[in-house]
C-alpha positions in Angstrom: 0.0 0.0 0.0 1.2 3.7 -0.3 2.2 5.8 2.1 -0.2 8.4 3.7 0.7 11.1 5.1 -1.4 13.2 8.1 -0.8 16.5 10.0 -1.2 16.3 13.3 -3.9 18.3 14.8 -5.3 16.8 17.9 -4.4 16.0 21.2 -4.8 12.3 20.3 -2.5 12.5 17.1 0.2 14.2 19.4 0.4 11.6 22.0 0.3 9.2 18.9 3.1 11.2 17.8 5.5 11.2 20.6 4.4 7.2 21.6 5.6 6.6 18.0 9.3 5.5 19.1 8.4 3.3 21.7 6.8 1.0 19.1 9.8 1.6 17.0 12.6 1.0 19.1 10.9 -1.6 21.4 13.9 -4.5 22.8 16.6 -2.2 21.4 18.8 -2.1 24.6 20.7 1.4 23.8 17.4 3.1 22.7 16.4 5.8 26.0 13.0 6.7 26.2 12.5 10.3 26.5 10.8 12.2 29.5 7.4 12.4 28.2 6.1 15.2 29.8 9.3 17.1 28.5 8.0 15.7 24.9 4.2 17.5 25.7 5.8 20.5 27.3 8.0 21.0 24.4 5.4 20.4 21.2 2.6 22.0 22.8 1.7 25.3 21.0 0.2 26.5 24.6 3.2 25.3 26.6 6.4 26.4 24.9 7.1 29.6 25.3 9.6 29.9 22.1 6.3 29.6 19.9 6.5 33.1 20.7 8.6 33.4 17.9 8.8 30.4 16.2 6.4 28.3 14.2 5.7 23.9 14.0 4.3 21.8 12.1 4.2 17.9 12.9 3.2 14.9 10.5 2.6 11.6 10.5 3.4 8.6 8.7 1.4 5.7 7.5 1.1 2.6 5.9 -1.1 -0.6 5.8 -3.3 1.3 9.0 -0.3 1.8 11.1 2.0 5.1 11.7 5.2 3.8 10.6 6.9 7.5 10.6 6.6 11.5 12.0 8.3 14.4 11.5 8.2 18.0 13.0 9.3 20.8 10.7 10.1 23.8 13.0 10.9 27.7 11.7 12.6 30.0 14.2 12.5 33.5 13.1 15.6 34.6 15.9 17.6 31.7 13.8 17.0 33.4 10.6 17.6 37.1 12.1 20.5 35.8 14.1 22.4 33.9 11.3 21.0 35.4 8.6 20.0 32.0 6.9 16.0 31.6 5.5 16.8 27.8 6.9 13.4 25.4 8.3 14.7 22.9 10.7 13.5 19.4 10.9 13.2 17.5 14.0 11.7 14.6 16.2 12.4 12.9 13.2 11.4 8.7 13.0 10.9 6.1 10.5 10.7 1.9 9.4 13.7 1.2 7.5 11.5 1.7 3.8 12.9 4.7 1.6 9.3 5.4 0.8 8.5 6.4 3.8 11.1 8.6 4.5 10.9 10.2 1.2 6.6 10.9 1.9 7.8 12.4 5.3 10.3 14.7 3.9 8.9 16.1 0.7 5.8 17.2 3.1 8.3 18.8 5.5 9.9 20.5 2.3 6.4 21.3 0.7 5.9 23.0 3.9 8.8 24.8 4.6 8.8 26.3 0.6 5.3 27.3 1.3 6.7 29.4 4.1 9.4 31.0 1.7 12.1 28.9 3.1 15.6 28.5 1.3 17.0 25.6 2.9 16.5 23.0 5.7 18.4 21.9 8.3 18.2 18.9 11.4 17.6 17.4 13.6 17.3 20.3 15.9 14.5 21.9 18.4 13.4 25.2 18.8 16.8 26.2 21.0 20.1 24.6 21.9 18.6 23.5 24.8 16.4 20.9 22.6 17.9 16.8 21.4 19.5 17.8 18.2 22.0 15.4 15.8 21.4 12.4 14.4 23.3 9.8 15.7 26.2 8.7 12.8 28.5 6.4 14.9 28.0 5.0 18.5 24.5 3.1 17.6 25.9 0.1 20.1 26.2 2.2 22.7 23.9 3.5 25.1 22.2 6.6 24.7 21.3 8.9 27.2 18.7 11.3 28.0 19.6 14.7 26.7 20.7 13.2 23.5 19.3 11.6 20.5 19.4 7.9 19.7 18.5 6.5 16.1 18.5 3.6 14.2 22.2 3.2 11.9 19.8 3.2 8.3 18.5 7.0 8.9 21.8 8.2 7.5 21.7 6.2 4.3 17.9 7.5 3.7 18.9 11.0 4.1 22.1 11.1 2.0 19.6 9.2 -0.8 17.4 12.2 -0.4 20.4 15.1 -0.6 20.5 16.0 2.5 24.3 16.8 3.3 26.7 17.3 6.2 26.6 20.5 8.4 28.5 20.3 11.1 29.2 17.0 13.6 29.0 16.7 17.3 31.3 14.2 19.5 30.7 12.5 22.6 33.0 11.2 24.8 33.1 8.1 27.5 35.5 9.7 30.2 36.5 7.4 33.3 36.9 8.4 36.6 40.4 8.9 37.6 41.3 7.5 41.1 41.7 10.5 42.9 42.3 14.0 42.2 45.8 15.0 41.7 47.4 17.1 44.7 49.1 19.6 42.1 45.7 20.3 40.4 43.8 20.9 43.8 46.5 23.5 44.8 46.2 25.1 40.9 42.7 25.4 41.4 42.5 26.8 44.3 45.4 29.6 43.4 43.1 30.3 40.3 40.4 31.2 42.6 42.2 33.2 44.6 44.0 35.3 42.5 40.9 36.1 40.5 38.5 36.6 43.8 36.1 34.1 43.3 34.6 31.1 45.5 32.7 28.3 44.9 28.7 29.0 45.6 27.9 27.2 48.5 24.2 26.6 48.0 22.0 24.1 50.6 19.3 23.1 47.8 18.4 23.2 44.0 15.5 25.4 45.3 17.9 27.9 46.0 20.0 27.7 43.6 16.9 28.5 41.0 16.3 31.2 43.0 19.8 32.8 43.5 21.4 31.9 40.3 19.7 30.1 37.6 18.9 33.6 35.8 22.4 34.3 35.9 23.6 31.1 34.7 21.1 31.3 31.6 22.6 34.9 30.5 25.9 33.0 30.5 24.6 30.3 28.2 23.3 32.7 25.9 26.9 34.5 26.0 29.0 31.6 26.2 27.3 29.8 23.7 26.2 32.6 21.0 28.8 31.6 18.4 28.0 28.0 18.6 25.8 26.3 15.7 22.0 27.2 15.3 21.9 28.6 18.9 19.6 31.5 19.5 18.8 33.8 22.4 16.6 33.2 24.9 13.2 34.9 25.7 12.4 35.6 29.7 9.6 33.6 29.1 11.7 30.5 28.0 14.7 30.7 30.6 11.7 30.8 33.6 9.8 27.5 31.5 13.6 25.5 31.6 14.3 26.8 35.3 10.7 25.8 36.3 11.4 22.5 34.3 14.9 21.1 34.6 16.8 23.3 37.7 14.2 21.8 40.4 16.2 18.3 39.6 19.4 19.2 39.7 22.2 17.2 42.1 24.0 19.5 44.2 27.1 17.2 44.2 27.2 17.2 40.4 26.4 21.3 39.9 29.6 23.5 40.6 28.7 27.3 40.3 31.9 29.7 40.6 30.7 33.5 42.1 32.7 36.3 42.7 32.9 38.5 45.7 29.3 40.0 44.9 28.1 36.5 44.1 27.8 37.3 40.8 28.0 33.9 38.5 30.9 34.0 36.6 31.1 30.2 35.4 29.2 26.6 36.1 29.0 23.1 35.6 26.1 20.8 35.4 26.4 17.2 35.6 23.5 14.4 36.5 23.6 10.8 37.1 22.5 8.8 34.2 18.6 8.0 34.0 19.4 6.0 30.8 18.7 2.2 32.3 16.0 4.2 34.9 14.2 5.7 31.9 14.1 2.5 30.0 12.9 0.9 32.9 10.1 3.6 33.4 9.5 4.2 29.5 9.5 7.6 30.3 6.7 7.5 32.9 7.2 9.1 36.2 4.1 7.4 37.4 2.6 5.5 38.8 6.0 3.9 39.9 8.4 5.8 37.0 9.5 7.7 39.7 11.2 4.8 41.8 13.3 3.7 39.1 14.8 7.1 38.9 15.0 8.1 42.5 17.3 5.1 43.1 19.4 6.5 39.6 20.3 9.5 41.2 21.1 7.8 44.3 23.4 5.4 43.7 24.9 6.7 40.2 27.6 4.5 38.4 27.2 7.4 35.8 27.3 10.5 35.4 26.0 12.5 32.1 28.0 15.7 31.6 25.2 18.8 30.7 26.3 22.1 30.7 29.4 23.8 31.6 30.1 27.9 30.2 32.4 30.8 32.1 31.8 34.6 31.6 33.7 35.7 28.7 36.3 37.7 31.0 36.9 35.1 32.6 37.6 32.7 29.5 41.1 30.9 29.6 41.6 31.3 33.0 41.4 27.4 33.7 38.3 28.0 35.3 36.1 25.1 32.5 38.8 22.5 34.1 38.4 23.7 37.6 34.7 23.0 37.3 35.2 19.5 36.0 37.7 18.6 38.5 35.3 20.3 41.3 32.7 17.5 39.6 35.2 14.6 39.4 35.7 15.0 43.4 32.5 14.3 44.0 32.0 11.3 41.4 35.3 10.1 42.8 33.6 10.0 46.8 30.5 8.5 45.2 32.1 5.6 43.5 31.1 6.9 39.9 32.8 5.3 37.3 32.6 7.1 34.2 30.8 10.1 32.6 29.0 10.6 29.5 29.5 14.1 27.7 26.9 16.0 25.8 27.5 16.5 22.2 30.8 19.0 21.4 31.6 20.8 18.2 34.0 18.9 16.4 35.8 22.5 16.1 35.1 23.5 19.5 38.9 22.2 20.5 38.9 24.5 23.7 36.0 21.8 25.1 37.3 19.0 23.7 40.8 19.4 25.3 39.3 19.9 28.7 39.3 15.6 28.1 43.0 15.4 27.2 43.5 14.9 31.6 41.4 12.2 31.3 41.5 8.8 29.9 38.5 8.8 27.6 37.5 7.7 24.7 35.3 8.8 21.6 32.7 7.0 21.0 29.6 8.9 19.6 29.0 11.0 16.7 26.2 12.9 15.5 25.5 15.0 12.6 23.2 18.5 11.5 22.5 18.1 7.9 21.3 20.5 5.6 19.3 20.8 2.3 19.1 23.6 -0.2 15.6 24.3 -1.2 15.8 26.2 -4.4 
């Protein structure tokens, strides 16, 4: 039979739309289910607060009565303004291994994004930085984790068939946790601080650290990270929807802010224990009993996932990215971690990718933003 494609315009088709993957990826061992209520919060029109400025579409896939793909294809007008490119995005992007279906998803997100007067399109990516963005190109045996996309090996091959070409990569890197911290590092470190004033913020719960610094460390994300691909800035509106969101779960012993003497934020680290194996075991549901699986994650982590680290840029090359991660290590080191997961880096971003060069690590996951000219 051919393949249909349908928009998706209820409440119904989006939860069929975000359960899509579970079908899809069901007894693969590496595949992480994601948060769903981060899935609802994020494609709702009356949740997100980027729709402010931004625009979405999502579609569905389907062939012999069953869904068998989606797609979302996602404008940002502060992209275009900001880099000056009349780019779509594509994202939340699934399908069977069958180059027909892939081929009915994208021409409708490419219909769609012409219709808008759109030049090009590019993906996987969200609506911010913030969002899962790169599709996974090497690493498909390994586990995933949950601020990063996992995807079956095939995806690539359909894409490339359909002219979609590289962008920019991402790499990810398995680090494991030394034995202890070296002596001379702890006293570099703490000369650093020191000499430049600073402390590290000494907060009793996550509750006040959203309170005292999570605005602060969101204006450094949107400086530290302004130069980095497809990143744009970040509304009030948004920065209170992630605080409200994400900050309330943070690990104190895995989040390392650095203040000055007017504890102003002037760098910080954010690290979790893996949920991966929790999140499986939940399939993304925090209840009825979701909540158990993860609760024991973060108490007894093996793991660690790497998030977010960004300093000030006055303060840039003043050792204070490596002070953070040894600040974190310490604590993995007392907690019997044994390795961490990083987020996705730049493949030219050498000052974050040297930060690893301490540790023995290896490289084990890339991901890829392609791109496709539309006229």
């Amino acid at each position: 039979m051919a393949v249909t494609i349908t928009q998706v315009t209820s409440k119904s088709d989006l939860r069929k739309f975000i359960m899509f993957p579970f079908s899809l990826y069901k007894g693969n061992d590496c595949w992480v289910p994601p948060l769903l209520f981060d899935e609802y919060n994020t494609l709702r029109k009356d949740k997100n607060p980027a729709f402010e400025n931004a625009e979405a579409e999502y579609w569905l896939a389907w062939k012999d009565g069953k869904i068998v793909g989606r797609i979302a294809g996602i404008i940002v007008y502060k992209a275009i303004e900001k880099w000056g490119h009349k780019n779509a995005r594509f994202g939340w992007v699934d399908f069977i291994d069958d180059r027909e279906v892939s081929q009915a998803l994208f021409n409708t997100v490419e219909a769609w994004a012409r219709s808008k007067g759109m030049e090009g399109i590019q993906g996987p990516m969200g609506f911010t930085d913030l969002d899962k963005e790169g599709m996974l190109v090497e690493g498909f045996n390994e586990l995933g984790t949950l601020p990063m996309i996992y995807n079956h090996p095939y995806y690539k091959d359909h894409l490339e068939a359909l002219g979609y070409v590289k962008d920019v990569d991402w790499l990810e890197f398995e680090v494991k946790a030394p034995k202890e911290i070296p002596e001379k590092v702890r006293r570099v470190n703490e000369l650093i601080l020191k000499r430049s004033n600073l402390h590290l913020a000494q907060a009793k719960s996550a509750r006040e650290v959203s309170k005292k610094y999570a605005h602060q460390i969101f204006d450094i994300i949107d400086e530290a990270y302004a130069h980095l691909y497809g990143t744009v800035p970040l509304s009030k509106k948004q920065v209170d929807a992630y605080i409200k969101q994400y900050l309330g779960f943070i690990n104190l012993r895995y989040t390392k802010i650095i203040v000055d003497e007017s504890d102003r934020v002037v760098g910080f680290g954010i690290a979790m224990p893996s949920l991966s194996r929790a999140l499986q075991k939940a399939q993304g549901r925090l209840f009825p009993f979701g909540w158990i699986h993860i609760l024991k994650a973060l108490q007894h982590p093996k793991i660690v996932d790497l998030y977010l680290v960004g300093v000030r840029k006055e303060y840039v090359g003043r050792g204070l990215n490596a002070l953070l991660m040894a600040e974190i290590t310490k604590n993995a080191i007392e907690d019997g971690v044994e390795k961490a997961e990083t987020a996705g880096e730049l493949e030219t971003n050498t000052a974050v990718i040297s930060m690893w060069d301490a540790y023995e690590k290896r490289q084990h996951k890339r991901r890829r933003a392609y791109i496709k000219k539309l006229v």
